[in-house]
C-alpha positions as CSV (number, residue, x, y, z in Angstrom):
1,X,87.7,94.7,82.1
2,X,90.6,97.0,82.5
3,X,94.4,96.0,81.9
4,X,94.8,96.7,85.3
5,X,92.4,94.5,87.0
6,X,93.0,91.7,84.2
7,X,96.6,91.6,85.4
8,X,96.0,91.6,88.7
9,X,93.8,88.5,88.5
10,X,96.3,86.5,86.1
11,X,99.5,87.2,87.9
12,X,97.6,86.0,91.6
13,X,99.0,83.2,93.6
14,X,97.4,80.2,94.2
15,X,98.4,77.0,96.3
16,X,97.4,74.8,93.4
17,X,98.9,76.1,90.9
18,X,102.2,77.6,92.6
19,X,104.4,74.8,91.9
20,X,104.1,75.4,87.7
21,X,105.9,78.4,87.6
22,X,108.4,78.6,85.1
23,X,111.9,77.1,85.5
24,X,114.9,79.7,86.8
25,X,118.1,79.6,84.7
26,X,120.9,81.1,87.0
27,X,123.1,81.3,83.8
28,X,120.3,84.0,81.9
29,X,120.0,86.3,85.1
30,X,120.5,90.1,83.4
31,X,122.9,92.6,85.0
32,X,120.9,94.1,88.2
33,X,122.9,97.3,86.6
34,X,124.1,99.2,83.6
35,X,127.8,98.7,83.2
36,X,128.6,102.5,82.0
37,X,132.2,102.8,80.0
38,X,133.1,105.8,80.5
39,X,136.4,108.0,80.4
40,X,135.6,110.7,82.0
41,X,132.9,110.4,84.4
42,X,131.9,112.8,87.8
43,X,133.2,111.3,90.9
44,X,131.4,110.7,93.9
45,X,132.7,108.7,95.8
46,X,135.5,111.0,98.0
47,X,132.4,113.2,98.5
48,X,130.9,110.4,101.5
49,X,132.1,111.1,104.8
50,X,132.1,107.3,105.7
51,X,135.1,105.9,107.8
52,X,136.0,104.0,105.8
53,X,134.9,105.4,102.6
54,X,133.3,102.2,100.9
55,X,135.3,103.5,97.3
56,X,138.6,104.8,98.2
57,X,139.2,104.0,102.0
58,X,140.0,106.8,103.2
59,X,138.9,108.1,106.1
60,X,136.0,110.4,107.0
61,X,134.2,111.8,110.1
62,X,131.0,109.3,109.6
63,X,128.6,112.2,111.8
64,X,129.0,114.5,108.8
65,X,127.0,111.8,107.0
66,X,124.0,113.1,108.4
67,X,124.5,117.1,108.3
68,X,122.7,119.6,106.4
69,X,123.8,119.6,103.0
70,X,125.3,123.4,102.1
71,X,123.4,124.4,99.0
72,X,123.5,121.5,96.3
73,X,127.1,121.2,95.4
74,X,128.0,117.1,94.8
75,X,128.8,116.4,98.6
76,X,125.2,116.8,98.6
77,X,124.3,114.7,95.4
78,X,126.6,112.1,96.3
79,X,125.0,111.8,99.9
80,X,121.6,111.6,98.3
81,X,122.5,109.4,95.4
82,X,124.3,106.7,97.5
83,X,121.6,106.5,100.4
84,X,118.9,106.5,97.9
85,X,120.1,103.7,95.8
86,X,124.3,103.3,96.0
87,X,126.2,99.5,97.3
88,X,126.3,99.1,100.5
89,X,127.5,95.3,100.7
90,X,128.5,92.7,99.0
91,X,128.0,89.0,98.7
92,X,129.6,86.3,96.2
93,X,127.1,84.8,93.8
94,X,126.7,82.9,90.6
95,X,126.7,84.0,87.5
96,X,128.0,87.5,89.0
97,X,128.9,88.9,92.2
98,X,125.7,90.5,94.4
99,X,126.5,93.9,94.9
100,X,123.5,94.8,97.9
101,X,121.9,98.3,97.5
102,X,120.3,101.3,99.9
103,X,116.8,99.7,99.2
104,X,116.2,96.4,99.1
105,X,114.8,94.4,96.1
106,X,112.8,91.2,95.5
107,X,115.5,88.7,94.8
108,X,118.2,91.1,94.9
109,X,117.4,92.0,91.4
110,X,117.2,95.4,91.5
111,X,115.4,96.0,88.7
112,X,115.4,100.0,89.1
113,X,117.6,102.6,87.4
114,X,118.6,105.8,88.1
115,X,119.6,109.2,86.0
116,X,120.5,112.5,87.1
117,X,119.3,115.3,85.2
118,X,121.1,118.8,85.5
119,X,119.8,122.4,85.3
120,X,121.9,125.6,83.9
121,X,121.5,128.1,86.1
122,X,122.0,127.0,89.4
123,X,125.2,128.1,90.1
124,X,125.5,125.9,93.7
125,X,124.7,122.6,91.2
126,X,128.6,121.8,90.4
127,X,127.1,120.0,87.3
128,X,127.2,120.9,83.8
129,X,123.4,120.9,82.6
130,X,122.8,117.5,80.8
131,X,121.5,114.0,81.4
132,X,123.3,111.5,83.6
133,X,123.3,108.0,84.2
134,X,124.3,107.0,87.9
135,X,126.7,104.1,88.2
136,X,126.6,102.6,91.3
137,X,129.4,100.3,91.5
138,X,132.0,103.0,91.8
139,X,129.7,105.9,93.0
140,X,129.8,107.8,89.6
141,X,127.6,110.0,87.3
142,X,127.9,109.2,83.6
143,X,127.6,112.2,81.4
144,X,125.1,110.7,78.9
145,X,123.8,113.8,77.1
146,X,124.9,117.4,77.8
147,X,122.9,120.6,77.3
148,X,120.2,122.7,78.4
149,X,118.2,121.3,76.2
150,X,117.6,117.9,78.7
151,X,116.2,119.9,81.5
152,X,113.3,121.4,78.6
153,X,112.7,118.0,77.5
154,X,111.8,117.0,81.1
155,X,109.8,120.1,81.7
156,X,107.6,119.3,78.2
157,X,107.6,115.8,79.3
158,X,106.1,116.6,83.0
159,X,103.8,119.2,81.5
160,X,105.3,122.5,82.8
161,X,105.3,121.2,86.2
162,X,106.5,124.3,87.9
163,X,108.0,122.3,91.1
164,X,110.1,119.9,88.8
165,X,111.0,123.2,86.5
166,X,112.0,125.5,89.8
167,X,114.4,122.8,90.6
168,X,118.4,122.3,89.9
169,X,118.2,118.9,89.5
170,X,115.9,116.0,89.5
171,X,116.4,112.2,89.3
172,X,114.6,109.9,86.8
173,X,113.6,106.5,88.5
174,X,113.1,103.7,85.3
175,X,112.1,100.2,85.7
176,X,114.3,97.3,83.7
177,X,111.6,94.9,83.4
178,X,113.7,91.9,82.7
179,X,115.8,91.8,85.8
180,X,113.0,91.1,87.4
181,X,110.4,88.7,84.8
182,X,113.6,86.7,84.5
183,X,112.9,85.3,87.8
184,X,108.9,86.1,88.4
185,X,107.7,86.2,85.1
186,X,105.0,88.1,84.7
187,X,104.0,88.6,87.9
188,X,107.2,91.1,87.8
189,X,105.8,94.0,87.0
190,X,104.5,94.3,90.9
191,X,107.9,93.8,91.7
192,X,109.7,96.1,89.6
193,X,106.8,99.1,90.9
194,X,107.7,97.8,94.8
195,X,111.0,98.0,94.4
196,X,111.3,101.5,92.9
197,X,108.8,102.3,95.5
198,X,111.7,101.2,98.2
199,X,114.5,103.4,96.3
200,X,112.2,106.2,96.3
201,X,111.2,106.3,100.0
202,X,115.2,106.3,100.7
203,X,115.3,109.2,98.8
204,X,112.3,111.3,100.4
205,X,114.0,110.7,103.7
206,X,117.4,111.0,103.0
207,X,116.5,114.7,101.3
208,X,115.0,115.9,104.3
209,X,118.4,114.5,106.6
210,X,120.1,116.7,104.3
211,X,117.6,119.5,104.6
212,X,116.7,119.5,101.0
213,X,113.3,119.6,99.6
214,X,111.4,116.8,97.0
215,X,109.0,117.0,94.5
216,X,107.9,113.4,93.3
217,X,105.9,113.2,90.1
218,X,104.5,110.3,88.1
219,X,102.4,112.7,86.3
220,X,104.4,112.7,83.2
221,X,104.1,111.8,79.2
222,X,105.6,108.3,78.7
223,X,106.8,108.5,75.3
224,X,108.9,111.8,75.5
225,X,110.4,111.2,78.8
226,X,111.4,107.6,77.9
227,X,112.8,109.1,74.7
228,X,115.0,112.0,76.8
229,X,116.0,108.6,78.5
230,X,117.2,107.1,75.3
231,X,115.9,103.8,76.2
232,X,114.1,101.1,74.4
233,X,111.1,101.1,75.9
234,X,110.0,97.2,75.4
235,X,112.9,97.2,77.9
236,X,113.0,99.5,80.2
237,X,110.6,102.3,80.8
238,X,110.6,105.9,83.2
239,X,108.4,105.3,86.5
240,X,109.1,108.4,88.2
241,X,110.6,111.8,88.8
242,X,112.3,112.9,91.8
243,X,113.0,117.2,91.6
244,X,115.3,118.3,94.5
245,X,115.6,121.8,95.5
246,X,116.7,123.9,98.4
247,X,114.2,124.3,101.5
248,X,111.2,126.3,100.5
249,X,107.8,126.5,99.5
250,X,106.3,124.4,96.7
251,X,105.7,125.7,93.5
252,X,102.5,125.7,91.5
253,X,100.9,124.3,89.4
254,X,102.7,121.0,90.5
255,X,101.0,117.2,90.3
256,X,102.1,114.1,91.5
257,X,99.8,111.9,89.3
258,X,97.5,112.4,86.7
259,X,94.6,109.7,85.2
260,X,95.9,107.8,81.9
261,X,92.6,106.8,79.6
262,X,90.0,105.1,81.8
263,X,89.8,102.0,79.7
264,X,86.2,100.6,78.1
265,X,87.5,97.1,78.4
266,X,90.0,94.9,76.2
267,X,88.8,91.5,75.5
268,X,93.1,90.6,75.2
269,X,93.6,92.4,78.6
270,X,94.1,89.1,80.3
271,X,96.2,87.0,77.9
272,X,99.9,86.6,77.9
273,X,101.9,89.0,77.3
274,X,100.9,90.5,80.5
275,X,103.6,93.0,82.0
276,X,104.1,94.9,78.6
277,X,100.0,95.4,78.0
278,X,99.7,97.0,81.1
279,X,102.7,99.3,81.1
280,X,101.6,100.2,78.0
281,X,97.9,100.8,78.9
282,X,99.2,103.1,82.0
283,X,101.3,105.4,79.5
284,X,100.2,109.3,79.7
285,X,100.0,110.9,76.2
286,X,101.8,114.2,74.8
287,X,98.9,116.4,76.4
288,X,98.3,116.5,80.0
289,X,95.1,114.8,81.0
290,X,93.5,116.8,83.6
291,X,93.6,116.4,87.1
292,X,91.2,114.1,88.9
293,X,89.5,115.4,91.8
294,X,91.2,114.2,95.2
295,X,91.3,115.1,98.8
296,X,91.8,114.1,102.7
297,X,88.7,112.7,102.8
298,X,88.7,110.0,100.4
299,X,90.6,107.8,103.2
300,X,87.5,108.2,105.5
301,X,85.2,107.7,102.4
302,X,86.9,104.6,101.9
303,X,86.8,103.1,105.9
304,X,82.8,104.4,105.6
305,X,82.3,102.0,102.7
306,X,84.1,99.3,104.0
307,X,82.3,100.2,107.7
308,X,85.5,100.0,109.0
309,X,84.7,103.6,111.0
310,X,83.2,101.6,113.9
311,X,84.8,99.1,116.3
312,X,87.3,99.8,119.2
313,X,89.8,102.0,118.1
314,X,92.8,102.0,120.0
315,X,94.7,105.4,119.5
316,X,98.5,105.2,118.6
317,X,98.7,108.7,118.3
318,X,101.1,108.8,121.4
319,X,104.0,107.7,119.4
320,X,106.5,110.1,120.3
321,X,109.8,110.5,118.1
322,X,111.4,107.7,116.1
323,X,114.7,106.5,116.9
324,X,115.0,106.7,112.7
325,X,114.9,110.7,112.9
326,X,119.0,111.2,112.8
327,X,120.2,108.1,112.1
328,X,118.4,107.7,108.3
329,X,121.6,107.3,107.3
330,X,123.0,105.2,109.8
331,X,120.2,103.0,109.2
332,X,120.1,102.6,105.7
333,X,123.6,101.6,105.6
334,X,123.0,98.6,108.5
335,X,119.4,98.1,106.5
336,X,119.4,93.9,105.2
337,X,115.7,92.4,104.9
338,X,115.3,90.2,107.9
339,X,115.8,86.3,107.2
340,X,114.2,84.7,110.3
341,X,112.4,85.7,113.4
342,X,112.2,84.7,117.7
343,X,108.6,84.4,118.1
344,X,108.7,87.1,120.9
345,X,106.6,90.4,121.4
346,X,107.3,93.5,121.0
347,X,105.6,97.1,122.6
348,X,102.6,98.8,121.5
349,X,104.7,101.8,121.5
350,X,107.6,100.5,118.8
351,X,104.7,99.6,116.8
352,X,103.1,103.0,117.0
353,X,106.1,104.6,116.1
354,X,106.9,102.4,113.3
355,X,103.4,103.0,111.8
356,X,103.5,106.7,112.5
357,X,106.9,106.9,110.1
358,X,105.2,105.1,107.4
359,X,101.9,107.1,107.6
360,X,102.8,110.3,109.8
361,X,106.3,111.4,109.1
362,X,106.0,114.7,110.0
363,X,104.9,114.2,113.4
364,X,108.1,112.1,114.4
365,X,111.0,114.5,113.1
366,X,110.9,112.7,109.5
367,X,109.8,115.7,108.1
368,X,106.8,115.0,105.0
369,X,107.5,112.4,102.8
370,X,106.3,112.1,99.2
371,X,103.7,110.0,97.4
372,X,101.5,109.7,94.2
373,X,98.0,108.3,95.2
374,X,98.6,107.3,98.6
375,X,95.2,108.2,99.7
376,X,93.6,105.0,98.0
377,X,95.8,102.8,99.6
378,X,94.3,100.3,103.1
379,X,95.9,99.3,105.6
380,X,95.4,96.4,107.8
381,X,97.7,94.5,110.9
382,X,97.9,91.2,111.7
383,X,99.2,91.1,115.2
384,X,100.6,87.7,116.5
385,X,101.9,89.2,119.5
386,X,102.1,92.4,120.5
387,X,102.7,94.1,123.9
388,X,99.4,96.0,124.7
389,X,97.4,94.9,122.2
390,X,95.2,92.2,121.8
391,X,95.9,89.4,119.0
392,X,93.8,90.0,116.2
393,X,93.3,91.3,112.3
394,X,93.2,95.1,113.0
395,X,92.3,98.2,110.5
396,X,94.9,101.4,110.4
397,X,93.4,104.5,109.6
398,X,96.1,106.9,109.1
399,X,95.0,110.0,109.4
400,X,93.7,109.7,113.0
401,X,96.1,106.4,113.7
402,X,93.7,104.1,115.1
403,X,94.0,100.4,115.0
404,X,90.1,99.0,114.8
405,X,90.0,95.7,115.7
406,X,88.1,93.8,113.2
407,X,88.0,90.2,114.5
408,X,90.0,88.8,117.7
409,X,92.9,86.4,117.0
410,X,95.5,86.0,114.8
411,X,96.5,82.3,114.0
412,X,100.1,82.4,113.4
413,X,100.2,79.2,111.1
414,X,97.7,81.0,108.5
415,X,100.1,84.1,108.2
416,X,103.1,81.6,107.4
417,X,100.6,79.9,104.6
418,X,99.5,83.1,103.2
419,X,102.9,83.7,102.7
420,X,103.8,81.3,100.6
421,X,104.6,79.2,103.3
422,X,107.9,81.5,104.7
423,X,108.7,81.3,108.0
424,X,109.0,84.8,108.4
425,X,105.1,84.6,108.7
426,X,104.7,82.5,111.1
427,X,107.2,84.2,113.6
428,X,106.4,88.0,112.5
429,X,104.9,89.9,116.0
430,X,103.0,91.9,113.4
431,X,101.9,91.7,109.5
432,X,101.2,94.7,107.7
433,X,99.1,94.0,104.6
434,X,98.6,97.5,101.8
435,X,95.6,96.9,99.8
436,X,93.3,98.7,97.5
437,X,89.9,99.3,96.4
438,X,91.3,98.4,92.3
439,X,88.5,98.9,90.6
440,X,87.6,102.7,92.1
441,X,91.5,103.1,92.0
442,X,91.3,102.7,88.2
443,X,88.4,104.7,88.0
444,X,89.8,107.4,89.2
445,X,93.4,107.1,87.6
446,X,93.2,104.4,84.6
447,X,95.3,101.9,84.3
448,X,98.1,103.8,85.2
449,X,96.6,103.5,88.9
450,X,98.3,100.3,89.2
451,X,101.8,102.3,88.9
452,X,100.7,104.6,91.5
453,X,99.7,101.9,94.2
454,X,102.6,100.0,93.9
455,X,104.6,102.6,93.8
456,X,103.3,104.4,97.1
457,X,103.2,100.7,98.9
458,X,106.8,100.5,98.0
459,X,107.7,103.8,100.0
460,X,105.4,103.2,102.9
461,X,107.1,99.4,103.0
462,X,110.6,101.2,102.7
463,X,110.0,103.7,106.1
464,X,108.5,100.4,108.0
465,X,111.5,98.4,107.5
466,X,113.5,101.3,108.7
467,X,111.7,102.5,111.6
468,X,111.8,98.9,112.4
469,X,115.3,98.4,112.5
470,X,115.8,101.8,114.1
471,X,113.8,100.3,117.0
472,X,116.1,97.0,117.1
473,X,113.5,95.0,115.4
474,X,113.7,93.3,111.9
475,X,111.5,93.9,109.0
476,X,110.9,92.1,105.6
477,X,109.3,92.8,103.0
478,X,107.1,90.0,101.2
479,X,105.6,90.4,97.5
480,X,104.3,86.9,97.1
481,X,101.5,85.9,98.9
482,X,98.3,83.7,98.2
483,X,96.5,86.7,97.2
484,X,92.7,85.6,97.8
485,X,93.5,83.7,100.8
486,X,94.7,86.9,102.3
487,X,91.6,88.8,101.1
488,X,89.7,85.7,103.7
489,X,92.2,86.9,106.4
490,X,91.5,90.4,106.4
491,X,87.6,90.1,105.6
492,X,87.5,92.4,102.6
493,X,85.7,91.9,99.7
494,X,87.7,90.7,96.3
495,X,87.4,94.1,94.5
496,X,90.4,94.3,97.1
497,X,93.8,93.9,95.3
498,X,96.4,93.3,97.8
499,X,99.2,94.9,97.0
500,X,102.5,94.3,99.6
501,X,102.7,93.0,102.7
502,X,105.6,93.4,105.7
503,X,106.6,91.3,108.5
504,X,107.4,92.9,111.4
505,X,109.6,90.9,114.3
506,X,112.4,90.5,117.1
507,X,115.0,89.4,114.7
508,X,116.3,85.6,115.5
509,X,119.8,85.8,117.4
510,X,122.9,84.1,115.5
């Protein structure tokens, strides 16, 4: 058995054994942040046109917020870096205050970290070339390593990726595995991947509201990347790279994700300690593994094996544009996760819409939006109540947006269990549940196919919860679940992992 799919099975929920988890100690909760010292650091924070400014109160026209950035000077970088991951709130708390961020996070851990890495050349940058670390409490970069030098480490470490070598800079997305096992153990390494999944989507669409270009990459060499990083990588370890350029074409040769070793099968995949095994077993060695076959069709490969091409499809491909196109950042700054629900209905057309931002971007003003593997992903909708639609578990196939009604009903009291028993179940109009086909996922990409799905679930959860609170609804995101029970909901086999799940509702008034 792979690492992969051993994980997956140990770290599953189950009612009888849910209440043995491990006890919390408030006192031993890490830092959700690295608290950088620094004496001379780059501000960012009279760069925001926010009225007021969050940092120095002053104030700003708060429409320039979402103008074209001119070039990529640091009113730019500091719009991008503070929508895709900078404090937006905060909330007293014990043992340290709760500074609340552009993307959410399981637990308001925030278990992501962020480093800005700057080219020489680019003239427009306003950076010296060298490795940063961003600091979001005050809106800062850190100078953490300075030279030319970084940017050819990170071009070695991505393999000569010509998209992430063409551009001025490029943001490094790590996971700090502790903030989040303190609380979940080691089911945390879902959570870590989802929640730098959420920070990521923020920054695809808050590029293109600045009329910048991305590049996202988890195709990279572990080892040499995490050691550009200077981190210790039983600690902490690089996820992703986000290269941000100026409109254009992309460049090639340029991957988003490459295979690690398809494993043989470890006898010690499945004991404890989980999280570090299966980081480790995704890590992508000094030479670049070559490139798996992929394509459009592997989506309608996936619905033909599952015979989820038949049954009454019920186009949503009307959805005309989202509120979300030109208020991203407008949104993000209102965006909280939703904490309880009015059991009311909404249309068939705010659903459409909020599905077609997820899936279909491009068609709504949101411009394309990055992702790694996204094609193995499946998509299913629970609908409670709905306007227009029928109650009932329902199939999404994104590329022609059809729901396909898979069985009539939708009992609202089986959500709530499957759910760990929240509320926000029960009273959701709509549940989206991303799974995937695990062992073809790891077939195709190794172990480090886990990375990829959580990662891409992550995004696709981040543009739901904002096209849903564009619309006036509420969203949450939900990352513990009875996982086979929700395998019985939806009808699919168990080779199924399911990997995130979002509640979709009128949010409760008061």
């Amino acid at each position: 058995m792979s690492t992969a799919l051993a994980y997956h099975a140990a770290t599953k929920y189950h009612p009888s054994s849910i209440g043995q988890l491990a006890q919390i100690y408030p006192s031993r909760q890490p830092l959700p942040y690295k608290d950088y010292a620094c004496a001379e650091p780059i501000e960012l924070a009279q760069h925001l046109p926010l009225d007021p400014n969050p940092f120095t109160g002053e104030s700003a026209d708060p429409e320039l917020a979402d103008s074209p950035a001119e070039g990529l000077g640091l009113g730019a970088i500091s719009r991008w870096l503070y929508f895709t991951y900078g404090v937006t709130g905060f909330a007293q708390a014990e043992p340290h205050p709760l500074y609340l961020r552009a993307a959410p996070s399981a637990g308001g851990l925030y278990p992501g970290e962020c480093y800005v890495i700057a080219r020489a050349g680019a003239v427009e940058l306003e950076l010296e070339p060298g490795l940063y670390g961003y600091y979001p409490l005050k809106h800062q970069l850190v100078p953490l390593w300075p030279g030319e030098g970084v940017a050819a480490a990170l071009d070695l470490a991505c393999y000569g990726d010509a998209a992430v070598a063409a551009a001025p800079l490029a943001l490094v997305v790590s996971g700090v595995f502790q903030r989040s096992a303190w609380r979940y153990q080691e089911r945390a390494y879902r959570r870590v991947l989802l929640d730098s999944g959420h920070l990521l989507g923020n920054a695809g669409l808050a590029a293109t509201t600045l009329r910048l270009r991305t590049h996202l990459t988890s195709a990279f060499c572990d080892q040499r990347l995490n050691q550009l990083l200077r981190v210790d990588e039983a600690e902490e370890g690089a996820l992703a790279v986000c290269a941000l350029n100026l409109p254009g074409k992309l460049e090639r040769p340029a991957w988003s994700a490459l295979p690690s070793v398809i494993p043989s099968g470890d006898g010690a995949a499945g004991t404890p300690p989980l999280m570090p095994k299966l980081h480790a077993a995704g890590k992508l060695p000094e030479e670049r593994p070559r490139m798996m076959a992929r394509g459009e069709a592997q989506g309608d490969e996936l619905e033909a094996n599952y015979a989820y091409a038949g049954g009454e499809a019920l186009d949503l491909g009307e959805a005309e544009g989202s509120p979300l196109a030109g208020r991203v950042f407008e949104t993000i700054l209102a965006r909280r996760s939703t904490r309880a629900y009015d059991a009311r209905p909404f249309s068939r057309a705010q659903l459409a819409r909020i599905l077609a931002a997820a899936y279909a971007p491009e068609h709504i003003e949101l411009g394309e939006q990055p992702g790694l593997a996204r094609a193995l992903l499946m998509t299913f909708v629970a609908v409670a109540d709905i306007d227009g639609l029928d109650a009932g578990v329902y199939y999404f196939a994104p590329h022609a947006r059809h729901l396909r009604l898979l069985r009539p009903g939708c009992d609202r009291r089986v959500v709530q269990h499957l759910c760990l028993g929240q509320e926000l179940g029960r009273d959701a109009a709509a549940t989206v549940f991303h799974t995937a086909d695990l062992p073809r996922a790891v077939a195709h990409f190794g172990d480090r196919a886990y990375r990829y799905l959580h990662l891409d679930a992550g995004m696709l959860g981040q543009r739901l919860n904002l096209a849903a609170l564009a619309e006036g609804l509420g969203a949450s995101g939900i990352g513990g679940f009875y996982d086979d029970e929700v395998n019985g909901l939806l009808g699919i086999p168990d080779r199924q992992a399911v990997i995130y799940v979002t509640t979709l509702g009128v949010p409760a008034s008061g």
